[in-house]
VOVEX-852945 format. One line per 5 residues: number of its first residue (from 0); their letters; for each residue x, y, z of C-alpha. Coordinates in steps of 0.2 Angstrom, whole numbers. Example, Ala and Ser with C-alpha at 12.3 -4.5 7.8 and 13.67 -1.06 7.14 Angstrom:
2
0) as) 62,-22,39 ~ 68,-5,36
//
This chain:
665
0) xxxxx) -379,-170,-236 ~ -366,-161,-231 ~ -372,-143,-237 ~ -389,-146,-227 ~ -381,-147,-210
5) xxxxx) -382,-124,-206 ~ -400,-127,-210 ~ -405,-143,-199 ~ -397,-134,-187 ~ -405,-119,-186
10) xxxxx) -421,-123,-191 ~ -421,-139,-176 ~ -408,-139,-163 ~ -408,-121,-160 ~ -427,-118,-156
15) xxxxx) -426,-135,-144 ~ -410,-130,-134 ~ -419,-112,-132 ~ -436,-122,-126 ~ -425,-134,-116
20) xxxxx) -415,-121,-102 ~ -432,-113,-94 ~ -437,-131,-93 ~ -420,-134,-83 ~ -421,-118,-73
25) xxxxx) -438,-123,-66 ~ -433,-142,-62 ~ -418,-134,-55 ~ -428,-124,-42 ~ -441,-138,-37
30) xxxxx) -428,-150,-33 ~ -417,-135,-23 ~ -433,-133,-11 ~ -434,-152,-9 ~ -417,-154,-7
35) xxxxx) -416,-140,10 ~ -432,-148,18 ~ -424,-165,19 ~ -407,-157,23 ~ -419,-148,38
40) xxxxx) -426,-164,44 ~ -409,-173,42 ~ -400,-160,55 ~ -414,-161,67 ~ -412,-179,68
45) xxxxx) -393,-180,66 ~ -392,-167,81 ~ -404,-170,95 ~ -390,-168,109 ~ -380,-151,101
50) xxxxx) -381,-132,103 ~ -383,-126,83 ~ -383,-109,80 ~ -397,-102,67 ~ -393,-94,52
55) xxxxx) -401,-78,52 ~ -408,-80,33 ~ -416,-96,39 ~ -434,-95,42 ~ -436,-109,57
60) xxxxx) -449,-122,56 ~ -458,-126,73 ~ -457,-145,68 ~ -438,-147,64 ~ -429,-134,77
65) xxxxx) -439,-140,92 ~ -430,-157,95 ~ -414,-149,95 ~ -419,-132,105 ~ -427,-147,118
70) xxxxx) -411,-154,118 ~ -401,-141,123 ~ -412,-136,135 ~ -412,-150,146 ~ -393,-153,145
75) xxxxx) -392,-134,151 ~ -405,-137,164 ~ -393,-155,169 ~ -378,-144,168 ~ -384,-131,179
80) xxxxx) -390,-145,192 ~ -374,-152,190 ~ -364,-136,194 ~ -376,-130,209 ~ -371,-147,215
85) xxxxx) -351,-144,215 ~ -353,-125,222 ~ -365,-133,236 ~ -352,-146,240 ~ -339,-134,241
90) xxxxx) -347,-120,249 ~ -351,-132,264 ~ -335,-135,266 ~ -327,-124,282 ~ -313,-130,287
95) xxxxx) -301,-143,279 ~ -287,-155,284 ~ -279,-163,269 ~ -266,-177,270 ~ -258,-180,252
100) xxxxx) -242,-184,244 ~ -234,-173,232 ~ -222,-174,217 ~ -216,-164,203 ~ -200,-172,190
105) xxxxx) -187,-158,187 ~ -180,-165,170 ~ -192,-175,156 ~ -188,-186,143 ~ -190,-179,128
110) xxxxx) -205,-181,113 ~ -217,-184,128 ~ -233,-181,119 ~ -250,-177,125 ~ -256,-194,118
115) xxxxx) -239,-203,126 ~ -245,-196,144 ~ -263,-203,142 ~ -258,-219,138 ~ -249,-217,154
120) xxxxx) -261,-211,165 ~ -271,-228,160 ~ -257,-238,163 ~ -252,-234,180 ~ -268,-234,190
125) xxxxx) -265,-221,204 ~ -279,-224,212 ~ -279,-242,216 ~ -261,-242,218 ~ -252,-227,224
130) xxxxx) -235,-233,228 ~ -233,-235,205 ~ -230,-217,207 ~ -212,-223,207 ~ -215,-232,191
135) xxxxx) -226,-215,183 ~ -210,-204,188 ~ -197,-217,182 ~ -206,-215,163 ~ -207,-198,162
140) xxxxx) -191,-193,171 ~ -175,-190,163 ~ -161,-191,175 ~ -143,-197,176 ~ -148,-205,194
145) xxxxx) -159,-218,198 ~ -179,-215,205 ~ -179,-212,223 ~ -188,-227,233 ~ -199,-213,237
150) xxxxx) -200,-197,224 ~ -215,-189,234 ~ -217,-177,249 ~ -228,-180,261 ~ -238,-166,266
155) xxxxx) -251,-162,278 ~ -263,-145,274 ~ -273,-137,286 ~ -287,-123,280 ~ -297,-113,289
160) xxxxx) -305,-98,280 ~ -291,-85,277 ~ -277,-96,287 ~ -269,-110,280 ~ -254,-120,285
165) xxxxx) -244,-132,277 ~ -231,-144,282 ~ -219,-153,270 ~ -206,-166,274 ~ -195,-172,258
170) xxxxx) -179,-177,269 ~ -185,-190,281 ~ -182,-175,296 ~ -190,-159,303 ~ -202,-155,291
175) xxxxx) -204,-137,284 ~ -219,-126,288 ~ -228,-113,281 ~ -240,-101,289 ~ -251,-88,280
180) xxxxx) -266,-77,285 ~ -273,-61,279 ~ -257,-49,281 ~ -243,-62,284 ~ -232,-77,275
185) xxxxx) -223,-86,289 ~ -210,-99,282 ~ -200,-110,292 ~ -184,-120,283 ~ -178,-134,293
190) xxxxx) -163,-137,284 ~ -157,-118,288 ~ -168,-116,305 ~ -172,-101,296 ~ -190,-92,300
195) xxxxx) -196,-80,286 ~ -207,-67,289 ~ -216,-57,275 ~ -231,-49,272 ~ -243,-58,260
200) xxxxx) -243,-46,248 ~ -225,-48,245 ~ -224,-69,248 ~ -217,-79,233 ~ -226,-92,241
205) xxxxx) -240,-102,233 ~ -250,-110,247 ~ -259,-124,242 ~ -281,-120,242 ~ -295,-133,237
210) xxxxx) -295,-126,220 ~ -279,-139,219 ~ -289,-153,223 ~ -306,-150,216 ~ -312,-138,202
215) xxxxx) -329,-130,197 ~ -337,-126,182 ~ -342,-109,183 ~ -354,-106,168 ~ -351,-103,149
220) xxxxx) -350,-84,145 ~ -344,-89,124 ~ -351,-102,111 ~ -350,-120,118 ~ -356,-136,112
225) xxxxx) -362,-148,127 ~ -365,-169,126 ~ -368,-181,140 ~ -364,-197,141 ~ -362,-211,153
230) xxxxx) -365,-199,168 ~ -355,-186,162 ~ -356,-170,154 ~ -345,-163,141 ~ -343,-143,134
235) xxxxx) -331,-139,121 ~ -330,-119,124 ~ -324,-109,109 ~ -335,-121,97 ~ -352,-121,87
240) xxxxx) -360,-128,72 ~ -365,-116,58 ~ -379,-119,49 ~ -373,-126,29 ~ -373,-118,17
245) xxxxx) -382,-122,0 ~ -371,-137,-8 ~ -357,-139,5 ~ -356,-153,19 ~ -360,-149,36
250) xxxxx) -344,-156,44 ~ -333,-140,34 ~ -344,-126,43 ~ -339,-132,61 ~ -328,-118,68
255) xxxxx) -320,-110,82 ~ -329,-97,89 ~ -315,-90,98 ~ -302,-90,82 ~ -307,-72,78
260) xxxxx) -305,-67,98 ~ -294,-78,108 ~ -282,-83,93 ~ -291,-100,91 ~ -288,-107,111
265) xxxxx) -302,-119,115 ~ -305,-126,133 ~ -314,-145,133 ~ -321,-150,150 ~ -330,-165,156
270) xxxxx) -340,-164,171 ~ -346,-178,182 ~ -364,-178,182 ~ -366,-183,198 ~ -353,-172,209
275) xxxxx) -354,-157,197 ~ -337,-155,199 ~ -323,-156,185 ~ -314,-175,184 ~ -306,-168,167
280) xxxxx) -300,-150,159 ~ -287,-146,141 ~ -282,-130,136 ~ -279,-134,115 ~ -270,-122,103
285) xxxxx) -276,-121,85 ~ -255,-120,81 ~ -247,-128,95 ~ -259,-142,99 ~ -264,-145,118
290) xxxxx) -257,-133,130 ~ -261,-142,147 ~ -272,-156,154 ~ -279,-161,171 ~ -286,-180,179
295) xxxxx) -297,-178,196 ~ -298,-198,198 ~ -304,-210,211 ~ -320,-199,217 ~ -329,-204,234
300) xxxxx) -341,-196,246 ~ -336,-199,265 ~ -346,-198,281 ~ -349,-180,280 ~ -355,-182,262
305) xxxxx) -342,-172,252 ~ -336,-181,238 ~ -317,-180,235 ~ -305,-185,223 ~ -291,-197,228
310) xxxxx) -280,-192,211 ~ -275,-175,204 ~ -263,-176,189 ~ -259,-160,178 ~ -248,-160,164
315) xxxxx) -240,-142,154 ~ -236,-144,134 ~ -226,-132,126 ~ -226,-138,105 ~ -233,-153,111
320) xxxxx) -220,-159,122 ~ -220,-161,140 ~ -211,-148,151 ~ -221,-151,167 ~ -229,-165,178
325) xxxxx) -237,-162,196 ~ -245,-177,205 ~ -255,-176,219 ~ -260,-190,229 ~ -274,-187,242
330) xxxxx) -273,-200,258 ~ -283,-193,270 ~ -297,-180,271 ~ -306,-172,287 ~ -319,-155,284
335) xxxxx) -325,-144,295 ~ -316,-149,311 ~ -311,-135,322 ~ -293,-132,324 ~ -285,-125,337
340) xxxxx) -280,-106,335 ~ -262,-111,340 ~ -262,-120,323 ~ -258,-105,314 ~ -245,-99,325
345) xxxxx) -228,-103,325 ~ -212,-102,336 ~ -193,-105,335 ~ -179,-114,342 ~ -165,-104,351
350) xxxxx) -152,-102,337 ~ -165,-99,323 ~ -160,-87,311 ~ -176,-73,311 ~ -178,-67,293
355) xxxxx) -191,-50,297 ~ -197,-41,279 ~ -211,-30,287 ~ -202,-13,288 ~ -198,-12,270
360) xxxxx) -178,-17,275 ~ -176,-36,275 ~ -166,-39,291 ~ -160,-55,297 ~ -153,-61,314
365) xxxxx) -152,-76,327 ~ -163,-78,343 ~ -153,-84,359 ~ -168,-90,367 ~ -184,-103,362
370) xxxxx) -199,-92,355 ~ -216,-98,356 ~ -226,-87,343 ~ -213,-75,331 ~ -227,-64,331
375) xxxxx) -224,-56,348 ~ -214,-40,348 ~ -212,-46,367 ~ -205,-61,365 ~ -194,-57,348
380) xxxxx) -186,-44,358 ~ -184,-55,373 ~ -177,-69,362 ~ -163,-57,355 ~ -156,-52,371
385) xxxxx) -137,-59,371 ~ -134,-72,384 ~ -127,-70,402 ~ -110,-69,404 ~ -109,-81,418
390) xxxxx) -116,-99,417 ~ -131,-98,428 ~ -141,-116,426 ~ -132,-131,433 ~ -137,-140,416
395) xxxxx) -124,-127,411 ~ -111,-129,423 ~ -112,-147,421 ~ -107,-150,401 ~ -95,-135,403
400) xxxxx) -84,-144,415 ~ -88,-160,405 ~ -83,-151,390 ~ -67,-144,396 ~ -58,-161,402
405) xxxxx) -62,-167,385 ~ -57,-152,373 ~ -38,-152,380 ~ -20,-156,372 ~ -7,-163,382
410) xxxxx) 11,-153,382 ~ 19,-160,368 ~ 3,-161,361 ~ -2,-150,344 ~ -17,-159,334
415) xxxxx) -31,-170,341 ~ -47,-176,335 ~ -61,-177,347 ~ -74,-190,341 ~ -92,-180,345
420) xxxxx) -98,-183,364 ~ -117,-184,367 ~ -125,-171,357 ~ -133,-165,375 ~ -115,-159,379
425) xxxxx) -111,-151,366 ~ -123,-141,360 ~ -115,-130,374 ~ -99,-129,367 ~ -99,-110,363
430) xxxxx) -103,-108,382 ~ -86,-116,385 ~ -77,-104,371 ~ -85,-90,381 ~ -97,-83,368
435) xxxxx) -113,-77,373 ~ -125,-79,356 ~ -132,-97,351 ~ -123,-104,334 ~ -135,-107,320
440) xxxxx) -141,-122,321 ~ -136,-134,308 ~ -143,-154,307 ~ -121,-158,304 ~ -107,-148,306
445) xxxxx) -88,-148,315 ~ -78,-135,324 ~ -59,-134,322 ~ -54,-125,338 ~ -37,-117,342
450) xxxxx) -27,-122,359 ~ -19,-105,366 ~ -12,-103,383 ~ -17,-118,392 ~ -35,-119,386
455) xxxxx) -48,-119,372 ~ -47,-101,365 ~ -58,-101,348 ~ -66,-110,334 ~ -71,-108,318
460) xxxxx) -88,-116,314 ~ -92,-127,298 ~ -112,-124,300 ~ -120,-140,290 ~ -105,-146,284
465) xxxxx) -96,-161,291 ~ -78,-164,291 ~ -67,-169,276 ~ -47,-168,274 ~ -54,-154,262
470) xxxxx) -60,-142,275 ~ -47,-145,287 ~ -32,-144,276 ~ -39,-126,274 ~ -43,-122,292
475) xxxxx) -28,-129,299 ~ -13,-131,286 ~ -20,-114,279 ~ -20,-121,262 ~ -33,-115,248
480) xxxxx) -41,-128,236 ~ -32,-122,224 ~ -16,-126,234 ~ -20,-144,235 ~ -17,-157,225
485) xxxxx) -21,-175,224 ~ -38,-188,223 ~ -55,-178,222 ~ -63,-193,233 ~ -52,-196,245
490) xxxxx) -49,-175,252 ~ -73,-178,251 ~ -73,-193,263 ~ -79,-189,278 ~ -69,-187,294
495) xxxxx) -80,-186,311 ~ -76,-176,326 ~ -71,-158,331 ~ -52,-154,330 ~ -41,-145,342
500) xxxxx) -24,-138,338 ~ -10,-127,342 ~ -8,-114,331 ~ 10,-110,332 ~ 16,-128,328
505) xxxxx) 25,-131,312 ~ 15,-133,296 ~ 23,-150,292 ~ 22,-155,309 ~ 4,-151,307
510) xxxxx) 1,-161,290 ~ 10,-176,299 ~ -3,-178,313 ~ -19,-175,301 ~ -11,-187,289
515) xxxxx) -9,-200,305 ~ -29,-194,308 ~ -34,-195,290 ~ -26,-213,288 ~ -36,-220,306
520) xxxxx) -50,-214,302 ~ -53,-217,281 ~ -42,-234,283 ~ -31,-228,270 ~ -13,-223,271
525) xxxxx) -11,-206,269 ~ 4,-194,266 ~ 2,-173,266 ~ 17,-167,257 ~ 23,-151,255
530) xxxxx) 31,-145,238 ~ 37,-131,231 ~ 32,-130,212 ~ 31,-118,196 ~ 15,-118,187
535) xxxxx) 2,-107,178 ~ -10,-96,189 ~ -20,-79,185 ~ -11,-62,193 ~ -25,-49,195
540) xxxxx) -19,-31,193 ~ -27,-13,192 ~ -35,-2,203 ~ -53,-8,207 ~ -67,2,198
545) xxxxx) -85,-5,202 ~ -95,-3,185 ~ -112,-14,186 ~ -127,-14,173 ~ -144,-3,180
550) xxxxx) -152,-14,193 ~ -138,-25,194 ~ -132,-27,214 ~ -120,-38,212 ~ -105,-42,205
555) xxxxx) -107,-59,195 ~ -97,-72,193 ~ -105,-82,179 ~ -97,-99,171 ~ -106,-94,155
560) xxxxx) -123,-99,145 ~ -128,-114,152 ~ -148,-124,151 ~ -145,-137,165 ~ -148,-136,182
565) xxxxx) -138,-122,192 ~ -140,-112,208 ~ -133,-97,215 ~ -123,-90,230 ~ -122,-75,237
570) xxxxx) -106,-66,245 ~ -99,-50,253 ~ -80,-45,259 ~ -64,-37,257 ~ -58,-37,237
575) xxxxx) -41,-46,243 ~ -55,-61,250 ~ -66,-59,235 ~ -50,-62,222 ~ -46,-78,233
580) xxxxx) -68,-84,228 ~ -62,-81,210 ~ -48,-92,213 ~ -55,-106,220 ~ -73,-103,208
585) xxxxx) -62,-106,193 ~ -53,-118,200 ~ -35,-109,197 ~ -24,-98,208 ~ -26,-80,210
590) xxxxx) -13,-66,215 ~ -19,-52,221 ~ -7,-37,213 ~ -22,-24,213 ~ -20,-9,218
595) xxxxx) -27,-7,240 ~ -45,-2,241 ~ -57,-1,255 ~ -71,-7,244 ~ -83,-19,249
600) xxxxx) -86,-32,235 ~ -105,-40,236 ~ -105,-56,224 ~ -116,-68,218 ~ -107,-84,210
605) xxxxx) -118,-98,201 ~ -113,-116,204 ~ -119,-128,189 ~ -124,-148,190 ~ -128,-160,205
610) xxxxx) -116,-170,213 ~ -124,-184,204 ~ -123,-181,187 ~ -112,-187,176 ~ -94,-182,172
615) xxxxx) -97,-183,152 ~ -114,-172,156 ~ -105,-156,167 ~ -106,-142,164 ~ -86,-134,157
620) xxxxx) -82,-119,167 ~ -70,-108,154 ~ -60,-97,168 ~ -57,-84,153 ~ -74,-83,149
625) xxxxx) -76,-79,167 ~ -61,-65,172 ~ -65,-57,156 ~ -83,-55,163 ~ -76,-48,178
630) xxxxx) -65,-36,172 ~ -80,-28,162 ~ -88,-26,180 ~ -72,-21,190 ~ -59,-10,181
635) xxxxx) -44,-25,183 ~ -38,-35,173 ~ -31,-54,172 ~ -16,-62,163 ~ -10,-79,164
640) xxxxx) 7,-81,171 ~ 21,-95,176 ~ 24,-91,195 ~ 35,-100,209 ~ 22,-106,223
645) xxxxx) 20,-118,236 ~ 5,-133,236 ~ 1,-148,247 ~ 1,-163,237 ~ -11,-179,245
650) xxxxx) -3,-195,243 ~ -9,-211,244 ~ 6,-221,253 ~ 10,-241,246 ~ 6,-250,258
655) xxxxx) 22,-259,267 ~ 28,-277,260 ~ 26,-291,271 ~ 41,-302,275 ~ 31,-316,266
660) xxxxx) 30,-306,249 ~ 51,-302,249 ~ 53,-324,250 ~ 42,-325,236 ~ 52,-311,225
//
């Protein structure tokens, strides 16, 4: 049996195999024909509301395409209905008064996803109830403080074709303005009364349009796939579906367009149906997920039948993390309303400061006298003019001679504090001092004025600053920060009042009557003591050589890398007065053993932190990290020496024993 099997093989299996595989090849085909008509079918069932893009090698068949080409065809017809409707809505609109609240967070707490700021968004509902804004903020903010009461500023927009102005009050005071038409940016800062004027082309400013409030879908110009449902139509851009090929599943031939062109960025919108306008938009990334996100909630049509959206929230990812919240929360909305051309003109107080950037030369100066449009060569020049030297309106006479039986010292007399009078007197206290330009004009501030000869001679102005032991130690005593030692919180408490002083009187005399002051007024016993010590300062020597980067206008000083929050002050002097800002910047004495120079030194120093953060959180200032930086950029250099100097020590005095606490010892 064994030697039969080479012959039953050949002469039986062989021949059958060879009949079998033509058989196969033609079963093969039949069922492949089969197979792509139900497939067909399938697709054109499966896909009635989708945009599918042919295969080119495909023959269409009337009976299967046509559903899905109908399809398409009436959501592009709904979606061009739907957009005509938004551009209509917004082209009617002329004129616009907006009334909103506004709010950004500065620090976020960290990992906040995409996913984590939609379960947000549908937790707080803005729309019903605006004041959880707070609790929104609270969730996404990092912050060493608490939440204001408040976190929002309440704005008011005006827009009127090529004009806008905005208004902005985030202090509970004056609010800020901001002006802009076709050629100029005007900005008014309250805090500083300070009144920018720039041409638009050269304005940093982003002034808010209705493109911040409501957005329009302006056609697709790529591949797209479009739905609808409940009232609402939704286009993926930068998507199609392929047509399969033979033996693979559908769902694998999905693919971005825009991955061979626009490195695989897709943009999802959904559109409201009835509006036409946007209610939703993301930006996604095929690598870094989604790239930003934007809510219009609460929509409703007024009287003049533009509908509007009562919410605008837009988030920024970067790797999926959130780095930016902005809120927007609209109150009240008026339309084509015609404003006023005085609107869109704005004046300024006597004692503005005028910030003109027209000529090319950025000039600043004060104004003596009110301004009713900054616009007017006439009145600018007008408002320049210094003041007369006499006093020529009796509202002028009047608080003079007010002011001059108050500001007085006694004969014996050599410090004083003079509680504030009524702030309708003093703003005319530099007409007393016999100056003939209006002081800036600060929301706080103190004068320390010297006693000379019988009468008030001059002051020294602390603009936007009120009083501490701190400041008046220096003006007075002549004492730098660094020369003082002693509690932190008690030289910040505030002291009330201007100050008026003699001079010539001796230094410890001096810090005897501010300590008696200091003691009244902050109910603490106080003692200034003057000491004369050895301890570690910096001794700068060399001869001054300027040596800054290309572009580089100042001289820097610079605490070192840093990622928190910091801000930057600008300065110019004397070398011998720039050495005594690195002194008090880094927090150590100084001595200036330079070689004379005439130079004139223009700085910029960086301050790091808020006052409320926390001590563990602060940034460390290295003062070697910072004179080694400044000797690259001046020629001198710094060494650290023990030297003899003299400091003013702040005590806090025991309080006396009572006759009643000596019994019980």
């Amino acid at each position: 049996m064994t030697q039969n099997q080479p012959v039953l093989r050949r002469l039986v299996f062989q021949p059958f195999i060879r009949t079998l595989f033509p058989v196969m090849r033609i079963v093969a085909v039949v069922i492949g024909v089969l197979w792509t008509g139900v497939w067909h079918s399938f697709l054109a069932r499966a896909e009635p509301s989708g945009v599918r893009a042919e295969s080119q090698n495909t023959q269409k068949s009337p009976e299967t395409v046509q559903p899905a080409d109908q399809a398409k065809s009436e959501l592009n017809k709904a979606l061009e209905a739907a957009c005509q409707r938004a551009q209509t809505s917004l082209a009617s609109i002329k004129t616009a008064h907006i009334k909103y609240r506004s709010s950004s967070c500065s620090r976020y707490k960290p990992q906040l996803s995409p996913e984590h700021c939609a379960e947000l968004m549908l937790k707080y509902d803005l729309v019903k109830y605006p004041e959880q804004l707070r609790d929104f903020f609270a969730a996404l903010n990092d912050v060493d403080e608490l939440v204001p009461e408040r976190p929002w500023t309440e704005v008011d927009l005006y827009l009127d074709g090529k004009k806008a102005r905005r208004s902005w009050n985030y202090r509970n005071a004056e609010p800020d303005v901001h002006i802009v038409d076709e050629t100029v940016s005007l900005d008014w800062g309250a805090a500083n009364s300070q009144l920018d004027i720039t041409p638009i082309n050269k304005s940093w400013h982003n002034m808010p349009n209705l493109a911040d409030f409501v957005r329009v879908f302006r056609g697709v110009n790529r591949q797209y796939v479009i739905k609808r449902q409940q009232g609402q139509l939704s286009i993926a851009i930068g998507e199609k579906s392929a047509e399969p090929e033979s033996g693979k599943d559908a769902a694998t031939q999905k693919q971005p367009v825009a991955e061979r062109k626009d490195n695989g960025i897709r943009w999802l919108v959904v559109i409201d149906e009835a509006t036409g306008f946007l209610v939703k938009s993301s930006t996604l990334h095929p690598k870094f997920g989604v790239l930003d996100e934007t809510y219009w909630q609460g929509w409703q049509t007024g009287a003049d039948g533009i509908p509007f959206p009562k919410v605008v929230v837009e988030f920024k990812y970067s790797n999926g993390t959130l780095q930016r919240a902005e809120f927007r929360l609209i109150r009240e909305t008026e339309f084509n309303v015609k404003f006023p051309d005085s609107l869109f003109r704005i004046g300024a107080p006597a004692g503005s400061v005028i910030v003109d950037s027209r000529n090319g030369n950025r000039g600043a100066f004060g104004i003596n006298y009110d301004i009713l449009d900054v616009l007017s060569a006439e009145q600018m020049a007008k408002a320049m003019q210094p003041l007369p030297k006499e006093l020529t309106t009796p509202e002028e006479i009047q608080a003079v001679a007010e002011l001059k039986e108050i500001y007085r010292l006694a004969d014996g007399e050599f410090l004083k504090r003079i509680d504030s009078p009524q702030p309708a007197v003093r703003k005319y206290l530099f007409r007393m001092l016999g100056k003939r330009f209006v002081p800036t004009r600060r929301p706080k501030g103190f004068d320390v004025i010297s006693w000379e000869n019988g009468q008030a001679q001059d002051s020294f102005s602390y603009l936007g600053m009120p009083a501490n032991l701190t400041r008046l130690i220096h003006s007075i005593l002549k004492f730098s920060t660094v020369e003082v030692e002693g509690d932190h919180s008690l030289l910040e408490r505030e002291i009330s009042g201007d100050f008026l002083y003699r001079p010539e009187s001796p230094v410890a005399d001096l810090a005897q009557r501010l300590a008696e002051i200091a003691s009244q007024e902050l109910r603490t016993p106080i003692k200034l003591e003057i000491c004369d010590v050895e301890r570690p300062v910096y001794v700068a020597k060399g001869t001054w050589k300027i040596n800054l980067q290309k572009d580089q206008q100042y001289v820097n000083l610079n605490g070192g890398k840093h990622t928190g929050d910091f801000g930057e002050i600008l300065g110019g002097g004397a070398p011998a007065e720039f050495l005594k800002e690195v002194g008090s910047y880094i927090g150590t004495k100084l001595i200036d053993e330079t070689e004379p120079s005439m130079e004139r030194i223009n700085w910029t120093k960086r301050w790091y932190d808020l006052p409320t953060t926390k001590t563990e959180k602060r940034f460390k200032l290295d003062p070697e990290f910072v004179l080694k930086q400044l000797g690259e950029q001046t020629g001198l250099s710094f060494t650290k020496e023990m030297r003899p100097d003299r400091i003013l020590v702040v005590r806090t005095k025991p309080k006396p024993k009572s006759s009643g606490d000596s019994d019980k010892k």
